[in-house]
C-alpha positions as CSV (number, residue, x, y, z in Angstrom):
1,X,-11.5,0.1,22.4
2,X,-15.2,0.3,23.3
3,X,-17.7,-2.3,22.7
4,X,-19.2,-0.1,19.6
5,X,-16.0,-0.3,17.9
6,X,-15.1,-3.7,18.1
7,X,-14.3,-5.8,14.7
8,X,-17.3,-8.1,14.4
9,X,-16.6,-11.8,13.3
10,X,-18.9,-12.2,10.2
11,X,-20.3,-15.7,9.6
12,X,-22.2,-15.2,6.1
13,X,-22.1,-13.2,3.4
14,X,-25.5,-13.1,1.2
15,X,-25.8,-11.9,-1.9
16,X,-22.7,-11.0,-3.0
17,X,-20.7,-10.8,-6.3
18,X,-17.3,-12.7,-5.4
19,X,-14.7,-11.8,-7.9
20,X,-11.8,-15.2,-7.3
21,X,-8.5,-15.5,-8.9
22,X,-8.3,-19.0,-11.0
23,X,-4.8,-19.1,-12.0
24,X,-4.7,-16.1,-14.2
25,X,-8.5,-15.3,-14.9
26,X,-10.8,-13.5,-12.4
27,X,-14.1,-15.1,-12.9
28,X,-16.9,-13.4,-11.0
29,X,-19.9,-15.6,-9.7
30,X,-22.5,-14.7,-7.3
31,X,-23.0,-16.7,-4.6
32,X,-23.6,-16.2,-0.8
33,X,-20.4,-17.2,1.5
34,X,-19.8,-18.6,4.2
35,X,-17.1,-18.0,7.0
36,X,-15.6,-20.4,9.8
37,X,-12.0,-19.9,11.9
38,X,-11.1,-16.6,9.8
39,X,-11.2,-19.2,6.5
40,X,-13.5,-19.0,3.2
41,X,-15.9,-22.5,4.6
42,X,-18.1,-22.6,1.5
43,X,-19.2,-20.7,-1.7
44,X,-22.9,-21.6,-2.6
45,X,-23.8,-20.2,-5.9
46,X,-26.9,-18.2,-6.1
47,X,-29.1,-16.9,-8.8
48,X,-28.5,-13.4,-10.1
49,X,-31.5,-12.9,-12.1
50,X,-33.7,-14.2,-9.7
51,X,-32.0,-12.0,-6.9
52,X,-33.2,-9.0,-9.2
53,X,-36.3,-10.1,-9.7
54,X,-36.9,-10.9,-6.0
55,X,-35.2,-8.5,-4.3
56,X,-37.2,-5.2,-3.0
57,X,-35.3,-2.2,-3.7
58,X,-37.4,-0.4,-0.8
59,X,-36.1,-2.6,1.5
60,X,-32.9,-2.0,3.9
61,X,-31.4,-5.2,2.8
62,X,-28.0,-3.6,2.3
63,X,-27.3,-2.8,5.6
64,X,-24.6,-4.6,7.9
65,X,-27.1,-6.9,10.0
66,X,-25.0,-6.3,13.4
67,X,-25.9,-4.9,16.4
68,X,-22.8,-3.3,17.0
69,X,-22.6,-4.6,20.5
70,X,-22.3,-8.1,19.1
71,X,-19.2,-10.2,18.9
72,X,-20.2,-12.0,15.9
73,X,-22.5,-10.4,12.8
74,X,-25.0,-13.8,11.6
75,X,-24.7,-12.0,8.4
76,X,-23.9,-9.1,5.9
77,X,-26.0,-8.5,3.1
78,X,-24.1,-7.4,0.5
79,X,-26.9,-6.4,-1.8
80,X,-25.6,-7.3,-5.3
81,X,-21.9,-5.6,-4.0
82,X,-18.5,-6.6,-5.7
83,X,-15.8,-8.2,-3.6
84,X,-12.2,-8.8,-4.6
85,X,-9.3,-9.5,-2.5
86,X,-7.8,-6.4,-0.2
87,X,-6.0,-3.9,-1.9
88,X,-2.5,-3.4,-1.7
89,X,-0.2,0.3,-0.7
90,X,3.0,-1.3,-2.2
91,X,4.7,1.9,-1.2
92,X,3.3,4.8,1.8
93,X,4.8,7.2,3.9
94,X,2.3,7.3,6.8
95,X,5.0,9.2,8.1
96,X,3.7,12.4,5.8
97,X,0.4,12.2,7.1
98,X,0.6,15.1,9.5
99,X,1.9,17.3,6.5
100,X,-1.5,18.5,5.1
101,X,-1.5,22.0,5.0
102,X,2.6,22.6,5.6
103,X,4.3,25.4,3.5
104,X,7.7,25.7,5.1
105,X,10.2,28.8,3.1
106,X,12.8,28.0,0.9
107,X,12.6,27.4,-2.7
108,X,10.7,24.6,-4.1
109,X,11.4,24.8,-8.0
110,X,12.8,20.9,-8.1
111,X,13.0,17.7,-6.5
112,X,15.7,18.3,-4.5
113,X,14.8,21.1,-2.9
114,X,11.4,20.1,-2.1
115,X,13.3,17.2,-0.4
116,X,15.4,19.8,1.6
117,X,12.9,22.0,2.0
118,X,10.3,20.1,2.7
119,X,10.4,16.7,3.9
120,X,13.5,16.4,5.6
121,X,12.6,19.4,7.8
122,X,9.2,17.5,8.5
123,X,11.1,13.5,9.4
124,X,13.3,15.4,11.3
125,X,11.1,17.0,13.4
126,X,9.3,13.7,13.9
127,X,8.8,12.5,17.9
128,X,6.8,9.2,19.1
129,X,3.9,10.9,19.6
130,X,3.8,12.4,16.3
131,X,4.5,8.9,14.5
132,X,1.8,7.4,16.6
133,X,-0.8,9.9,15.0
134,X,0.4,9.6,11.7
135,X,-0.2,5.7,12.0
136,X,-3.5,5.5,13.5
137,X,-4.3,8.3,10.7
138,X,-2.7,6.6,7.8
139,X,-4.2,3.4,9.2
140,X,-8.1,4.8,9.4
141,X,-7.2,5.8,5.7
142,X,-5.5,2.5,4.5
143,X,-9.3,0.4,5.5
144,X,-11.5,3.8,4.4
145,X,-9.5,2.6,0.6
146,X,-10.3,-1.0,0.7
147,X,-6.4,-1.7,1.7
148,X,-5.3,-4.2,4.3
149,X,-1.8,-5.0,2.9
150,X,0.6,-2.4,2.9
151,X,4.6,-1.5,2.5
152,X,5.4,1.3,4.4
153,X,8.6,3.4,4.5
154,X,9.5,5.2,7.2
155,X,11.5,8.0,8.3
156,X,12.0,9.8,11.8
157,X,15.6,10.0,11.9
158,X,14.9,11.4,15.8
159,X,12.8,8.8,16.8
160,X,15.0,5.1,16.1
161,X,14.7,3.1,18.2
162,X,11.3,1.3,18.7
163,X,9.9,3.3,15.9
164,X,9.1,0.0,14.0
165,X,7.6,-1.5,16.5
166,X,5.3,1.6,17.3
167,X,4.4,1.5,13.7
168,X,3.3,-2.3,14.0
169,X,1.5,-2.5,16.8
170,X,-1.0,0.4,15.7
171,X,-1.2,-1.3,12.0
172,X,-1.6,-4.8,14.2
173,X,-4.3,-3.1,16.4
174,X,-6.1,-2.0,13.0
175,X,-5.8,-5.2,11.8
176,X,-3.7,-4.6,8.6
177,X,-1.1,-6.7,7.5
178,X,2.1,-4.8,6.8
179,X,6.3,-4.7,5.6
180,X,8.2,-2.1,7.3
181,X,11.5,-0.9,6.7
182,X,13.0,2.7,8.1
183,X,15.4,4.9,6.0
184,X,18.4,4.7,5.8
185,X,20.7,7.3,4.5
186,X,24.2,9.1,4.4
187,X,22.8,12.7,5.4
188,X,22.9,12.8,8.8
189,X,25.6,11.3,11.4
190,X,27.2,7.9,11.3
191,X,25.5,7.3,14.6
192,X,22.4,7.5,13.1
193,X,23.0,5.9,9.7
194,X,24.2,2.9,12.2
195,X,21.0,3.5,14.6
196,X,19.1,2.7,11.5
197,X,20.3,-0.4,10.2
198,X,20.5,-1.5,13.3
199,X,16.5,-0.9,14.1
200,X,16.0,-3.4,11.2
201,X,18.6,-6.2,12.3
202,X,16.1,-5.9,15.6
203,X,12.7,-5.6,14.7
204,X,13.6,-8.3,11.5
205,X,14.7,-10.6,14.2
206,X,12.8,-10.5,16.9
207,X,9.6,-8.5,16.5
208,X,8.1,-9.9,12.9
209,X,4.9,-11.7,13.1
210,X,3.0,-13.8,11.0
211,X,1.0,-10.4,9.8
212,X,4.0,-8.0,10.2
213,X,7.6,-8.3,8.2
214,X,10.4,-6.3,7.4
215,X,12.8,-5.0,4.8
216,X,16.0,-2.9,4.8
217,X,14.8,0.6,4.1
218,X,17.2,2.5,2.2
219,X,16.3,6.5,0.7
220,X,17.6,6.3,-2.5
221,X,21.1,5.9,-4.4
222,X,22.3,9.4,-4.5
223,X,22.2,9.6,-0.7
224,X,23.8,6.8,0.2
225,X,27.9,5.9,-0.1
226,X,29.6,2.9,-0.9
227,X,30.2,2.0,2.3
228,X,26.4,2.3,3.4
229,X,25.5,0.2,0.5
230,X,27.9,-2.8,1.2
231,X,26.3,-2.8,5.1
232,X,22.9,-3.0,3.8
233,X,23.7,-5.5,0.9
234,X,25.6,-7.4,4.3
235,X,22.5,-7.3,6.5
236,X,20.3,-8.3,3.7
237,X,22.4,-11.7,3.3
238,X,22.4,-11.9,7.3
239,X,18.3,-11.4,7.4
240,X,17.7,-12.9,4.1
241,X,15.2,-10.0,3.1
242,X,15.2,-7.2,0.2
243,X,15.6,-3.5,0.1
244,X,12.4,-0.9,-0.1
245,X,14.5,2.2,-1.9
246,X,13.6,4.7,-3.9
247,X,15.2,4.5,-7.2
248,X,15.5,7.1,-10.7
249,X,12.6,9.2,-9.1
250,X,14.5,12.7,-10.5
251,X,16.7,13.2,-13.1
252,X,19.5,14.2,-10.7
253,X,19.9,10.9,-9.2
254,X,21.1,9.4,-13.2
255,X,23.7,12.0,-13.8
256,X,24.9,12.2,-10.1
257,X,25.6,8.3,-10.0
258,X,26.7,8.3,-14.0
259,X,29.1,11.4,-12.4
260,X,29.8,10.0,-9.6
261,X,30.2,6.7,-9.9
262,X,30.3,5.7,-13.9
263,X,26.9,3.6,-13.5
264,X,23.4,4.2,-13.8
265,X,21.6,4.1,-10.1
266,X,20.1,0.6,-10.9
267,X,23.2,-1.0,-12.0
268,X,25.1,0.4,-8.9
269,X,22.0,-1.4,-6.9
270,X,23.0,-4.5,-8.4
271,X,27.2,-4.5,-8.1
272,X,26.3,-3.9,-4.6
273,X,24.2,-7.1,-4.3
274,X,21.2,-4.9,-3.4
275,X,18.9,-6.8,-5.7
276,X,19.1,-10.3,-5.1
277,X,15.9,-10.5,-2.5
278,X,12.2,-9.4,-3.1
279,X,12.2,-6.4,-2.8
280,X,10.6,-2.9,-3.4
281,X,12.0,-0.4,-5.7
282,X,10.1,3.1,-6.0
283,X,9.2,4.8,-8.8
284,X,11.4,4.0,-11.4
285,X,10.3,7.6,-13.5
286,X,14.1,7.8,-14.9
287,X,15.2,4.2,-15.3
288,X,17.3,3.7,-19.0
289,X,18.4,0.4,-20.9
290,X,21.2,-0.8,-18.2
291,X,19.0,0.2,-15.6
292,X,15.9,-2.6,-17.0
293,X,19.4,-4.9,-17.6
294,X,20.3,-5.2,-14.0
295,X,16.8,-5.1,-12.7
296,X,16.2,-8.1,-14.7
297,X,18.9,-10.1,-13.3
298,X,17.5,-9.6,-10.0
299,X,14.2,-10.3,-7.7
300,X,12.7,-6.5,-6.9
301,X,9.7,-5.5,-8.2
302,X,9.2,-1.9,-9.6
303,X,6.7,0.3,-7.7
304,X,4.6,3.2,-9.9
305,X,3.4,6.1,-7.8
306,X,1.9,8.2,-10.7
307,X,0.6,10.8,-8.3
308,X,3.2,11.7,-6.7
309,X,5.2,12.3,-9.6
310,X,3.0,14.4,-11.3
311,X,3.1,17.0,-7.6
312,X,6.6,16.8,-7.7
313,X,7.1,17.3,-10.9
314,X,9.4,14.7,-11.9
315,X,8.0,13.8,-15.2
316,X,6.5,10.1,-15.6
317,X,7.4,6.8,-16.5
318,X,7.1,5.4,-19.9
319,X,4.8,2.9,-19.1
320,X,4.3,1.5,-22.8
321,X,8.4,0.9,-22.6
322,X,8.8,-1.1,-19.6
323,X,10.2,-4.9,-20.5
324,X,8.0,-7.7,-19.6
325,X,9.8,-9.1,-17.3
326,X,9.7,-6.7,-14.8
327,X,7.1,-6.9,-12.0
328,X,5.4,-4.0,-11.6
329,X,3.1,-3.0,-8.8
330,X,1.2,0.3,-7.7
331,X,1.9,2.4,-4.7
332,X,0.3,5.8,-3.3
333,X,4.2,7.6,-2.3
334,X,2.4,8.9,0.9
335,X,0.5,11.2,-1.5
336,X,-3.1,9.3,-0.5
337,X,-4.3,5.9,0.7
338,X,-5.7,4.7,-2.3
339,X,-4.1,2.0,-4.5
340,X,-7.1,2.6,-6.4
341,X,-6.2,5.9,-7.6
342,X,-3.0,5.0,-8.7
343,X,-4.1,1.6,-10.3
344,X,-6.9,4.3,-12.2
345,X,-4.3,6.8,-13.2
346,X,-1.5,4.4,-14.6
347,X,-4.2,3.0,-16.6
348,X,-5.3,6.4,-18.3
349,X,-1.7,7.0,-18.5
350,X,-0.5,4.4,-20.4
351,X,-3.3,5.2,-23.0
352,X,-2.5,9.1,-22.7
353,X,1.2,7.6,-23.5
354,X,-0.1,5.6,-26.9
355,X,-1.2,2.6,-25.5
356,X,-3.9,1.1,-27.1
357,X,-6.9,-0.1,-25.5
358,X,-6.6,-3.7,-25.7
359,X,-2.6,-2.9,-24.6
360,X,-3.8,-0.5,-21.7
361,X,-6.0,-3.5,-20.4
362,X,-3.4,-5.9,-20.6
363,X,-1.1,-4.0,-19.1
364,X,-3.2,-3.1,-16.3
365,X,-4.2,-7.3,-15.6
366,X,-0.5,-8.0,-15.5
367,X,-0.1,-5.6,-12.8
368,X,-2.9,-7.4,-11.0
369,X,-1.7,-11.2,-11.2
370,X,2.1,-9.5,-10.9
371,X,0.9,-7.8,-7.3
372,X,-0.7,-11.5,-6.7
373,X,2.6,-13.0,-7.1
374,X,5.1,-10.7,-5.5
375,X,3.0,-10.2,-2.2
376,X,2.7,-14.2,-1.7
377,X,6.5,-14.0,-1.2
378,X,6.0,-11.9,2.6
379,X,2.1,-13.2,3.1
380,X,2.1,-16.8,0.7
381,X,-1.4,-16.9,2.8
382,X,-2.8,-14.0,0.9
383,X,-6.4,-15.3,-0.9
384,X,-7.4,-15.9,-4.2
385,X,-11.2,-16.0,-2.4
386,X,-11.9,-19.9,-2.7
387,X,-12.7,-22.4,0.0
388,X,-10.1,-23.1,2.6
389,X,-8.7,-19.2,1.9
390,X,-8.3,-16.4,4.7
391,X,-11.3,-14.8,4.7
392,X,-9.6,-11.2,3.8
393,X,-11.4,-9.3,1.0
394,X,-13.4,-5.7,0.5
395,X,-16.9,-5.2,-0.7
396,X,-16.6,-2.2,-2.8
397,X,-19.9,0.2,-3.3
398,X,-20.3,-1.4,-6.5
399,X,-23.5,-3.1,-8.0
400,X,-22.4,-4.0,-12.0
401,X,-25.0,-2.2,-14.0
402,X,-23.8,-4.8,-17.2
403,X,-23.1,-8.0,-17.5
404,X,-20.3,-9.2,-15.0
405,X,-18.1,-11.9,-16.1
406,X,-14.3,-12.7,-17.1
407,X,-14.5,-11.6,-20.0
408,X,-16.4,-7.8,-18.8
409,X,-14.3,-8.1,-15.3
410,X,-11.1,-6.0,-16.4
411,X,-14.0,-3.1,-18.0
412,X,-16.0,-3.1,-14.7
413,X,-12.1,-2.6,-12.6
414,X,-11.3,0.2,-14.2
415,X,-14.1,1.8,-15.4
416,X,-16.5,0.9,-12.2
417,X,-14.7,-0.8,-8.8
418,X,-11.9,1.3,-8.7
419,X,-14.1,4.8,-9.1
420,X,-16.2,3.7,-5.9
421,X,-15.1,3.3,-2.5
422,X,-14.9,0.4,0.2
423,X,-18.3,-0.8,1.9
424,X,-16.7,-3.5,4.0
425,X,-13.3,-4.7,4.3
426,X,-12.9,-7.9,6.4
427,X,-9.8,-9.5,7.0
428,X,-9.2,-13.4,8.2
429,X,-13.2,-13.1,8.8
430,X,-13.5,-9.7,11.2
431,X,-15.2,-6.7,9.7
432,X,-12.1,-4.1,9.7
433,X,-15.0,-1.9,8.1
434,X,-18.4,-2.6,8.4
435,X,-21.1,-0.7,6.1
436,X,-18.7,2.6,5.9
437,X,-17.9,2.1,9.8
438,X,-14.7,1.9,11.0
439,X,-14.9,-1.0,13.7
440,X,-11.0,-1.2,14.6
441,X,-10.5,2.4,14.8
442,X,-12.2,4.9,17.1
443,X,-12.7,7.8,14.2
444,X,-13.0,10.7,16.7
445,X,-10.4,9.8,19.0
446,X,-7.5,9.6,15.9
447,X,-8.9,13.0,14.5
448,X,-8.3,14.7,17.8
449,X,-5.1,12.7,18.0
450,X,-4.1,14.1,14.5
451,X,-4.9,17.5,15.1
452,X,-3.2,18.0,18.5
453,X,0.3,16.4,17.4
454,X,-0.5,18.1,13.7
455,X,-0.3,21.3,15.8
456,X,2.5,20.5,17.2
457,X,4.5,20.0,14.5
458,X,3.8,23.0,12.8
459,X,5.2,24.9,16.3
460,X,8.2,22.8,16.1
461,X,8.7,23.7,12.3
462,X,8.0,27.2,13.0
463,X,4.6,27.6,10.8
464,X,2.7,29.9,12.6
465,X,-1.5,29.1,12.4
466,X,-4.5,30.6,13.6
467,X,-7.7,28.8,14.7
């Protein structure tokens, strides 16, 4: 990495509207902050009405005060800028990144033949070199959305071995934090279903660091046995870690298991001893009452990937239905990068499904403090931005054009932060993204990257192109 794009250490952020968690309020103050050993060292309030009153808008006072040469930036002026903690991808496939563009034949009417057809043709034809684009791609993406936390689930079923470390070491390199897993299913060989679980049992052991863990990736219930089901409830117990599955995304998967086994999907999860661990269940779209039963009695959380569902068509969750109890968090389903899309969308969706206002807000906080929560269980170090936290948070192109308190904060997330895009994002106190700048990526270099092994696998796949 050259000098030019080296994460800078930041010392001081000026001028800045800090957004911290107090139990279960966010209560915004501005204040300028100060940074020591990766840790929050100080908050000094500051005076917002004298700020506007002082501050020249002529002046360049929002730039990020580094030369980028530097080791250390003296300071970053956020300008009157909203910062909140990083945001979380509870659920990507950087795997898919390479896909943009891809129209294989073969029908594409449903789910399952857009699985078939589609995606399975594309993991298959997956190869190192191809994963380690998709990463750096996915990775450039992930900071470009304000995210340094993410759950990723991957899938080269001819690349095993090693893959999970390949996918850490370029997320390390980014300086993301991240859970991996790798899919598991009953559609290819034994040898491979057995390669698979076995990848976990090794990178779970031996290759997890304080910024990386792992879970035991599974595809979803109606592609998996019995058998395959007892040996990933068994390493579970043996690693003491959850599942990251995909669960009720299509209709299919309900009457298949209700057909095939005389359960709904969830409640076969939970005879199996799948749920007893954190862990990540996707999507959710089809879940019915014995399904929310068995998820209750258990420690998953339910991951919402509006997007995704509405491409592939599987109709939507009823969001206004879903018990208390359950934890729910938002993911992207490899679709985008941005949490902040999905976290936008559910929002207008639980109002488009009857929710009213008050009701859509509430619903929106408890996926907030619920995302708080469930991600302290892999990193309990995550921040709730006061003195002695890890200095990990984004500065979002966002100056409040109303008053900004607890009371406004929830108005200003929806209808303000989450429609702008990430200035900064600094995590443990080095500027991941500095002023729109990628600092722990080259840019160029993981474009070319992209486009050469993108061209590649449209060759393998068969797709001709021109250009």
């Amino acid at each position: 990495m050259s000098s030019a794009n080296r994460p800078s250490s930041i010392h001081e952020l000026r001028n800045i509207w800090l957004c911290p968690l107090h139990e279960e309020a966010v209560r915004p103050e501005f204040c300028d902050l100060f940074i020591a050993d990766g840790k929050i060292a100080e908050i000094r309030p500051s005076d917002y009405r004298r700020y506007l009153q002082n501050h020249d808008p002529g002046s360049d006072s929002s730039r990020f005060a580094a030369d980028p040469g530097r080791r250390y930036a003296e300071y970053v002026d956020a300008a009157g800028r909203v910062a909140t903690p990083p945001m979380v991808n509870f659920h990507e496939h950087l795997y898919s990144r390479l896909a943009k563009g891809l129209a294989l034949p073969g029908p594409m009417q449903d789910f399952r033949n857009i699985l078939k057809n589609l995606w399975w043709q594309l993991d298959e034809a997956l190869d190192a070199e191809m994963v380690d684009a998709c990463a750096r791609l996915g990775a450039m993406e992930a900071l470009r959305s304000g995210v340094g936390y993410l759950f990723d689930h991957h899938s080269s079923p001819n690349f095993i071995e090693g893959s999970l470390d390949a996918l850490g070491g370029i997320l390390s390199e980014a300086g993301l934090r991240a859970v991996l897993c790798l899919e598991t299913s009953d559609r290819h060989s034994r040898a491979v279903t057995d390669a698979c679980l076995e990848e976990q049992r090794r990178f779970i052991r031996r290759s997890a660091t304080g910024n990386l863990r792992g879970l035991v990736g599974l595809h979803a219930p109606f592609t998996l046995s019995d058998q395959t089901l007892e040996r990933a409830a068994a390493l579970c117990r043996e690693l003491e870690v959850g599942i990251h599955i995909h669960l009720a995304e299509d209709r299919h998967e309900q009457r298949y298991s209700r057909n095939t086994f005389g359960c709904t999907a969830a409640v076969r999860l939970q005879r199996a001893g799948l749920l007893e661990y954190p862990g990540i269940l996707a999507h959710g779209v089809h879940l019915q009452g014995e399904d929310w039963k068995a998820l209750g009695k258990g420690r998953c959380a339910l991951v919402m990937n509006p997007d995704s569902n509405l491409n592939n068509a599987v109709g939507l969750g009823r969001y206004t239905e879903i018990p208390n109890p359950i934890v729910l968090l938002a993911g992207t389903d490899g679709m985008h990068a941005s949490p902040s899309r999905s976290i936008k969308q559910l929002f207008l969706l639980h109002r488009h499904q009857g929710g009213e206002i008050a009701e859509s807000f509430a619903f929106i906080r408890k996926l907030y403090l619920d995302q708080v929560r469930f991600l302290r269980t892999f990193f309990p170090d995550y921040p709730d931005l006061k003195p002695g936290d890890r200095a990990d948070l984004v500065i979002w192109d966002y100056r409040p054009p109303s008053p900004f308190t607890g009371e406004t904060f929830w108005g200003h997330l929806i209808y303000g932060i989450l429609e702008t895009t990430a200035w900064t994002v600094c995590m443990q106190g080095r500027a991941l993204l500095a002023g729109y700048g990628l600092r722990s990526l080259d840019c160029e270099s993981t474009a070319r990257l992209a486009a050469r092994q993108g061209a590649r696998l449209f060759e393998k796949l068969g797709v001709h192109h021109h250009g």
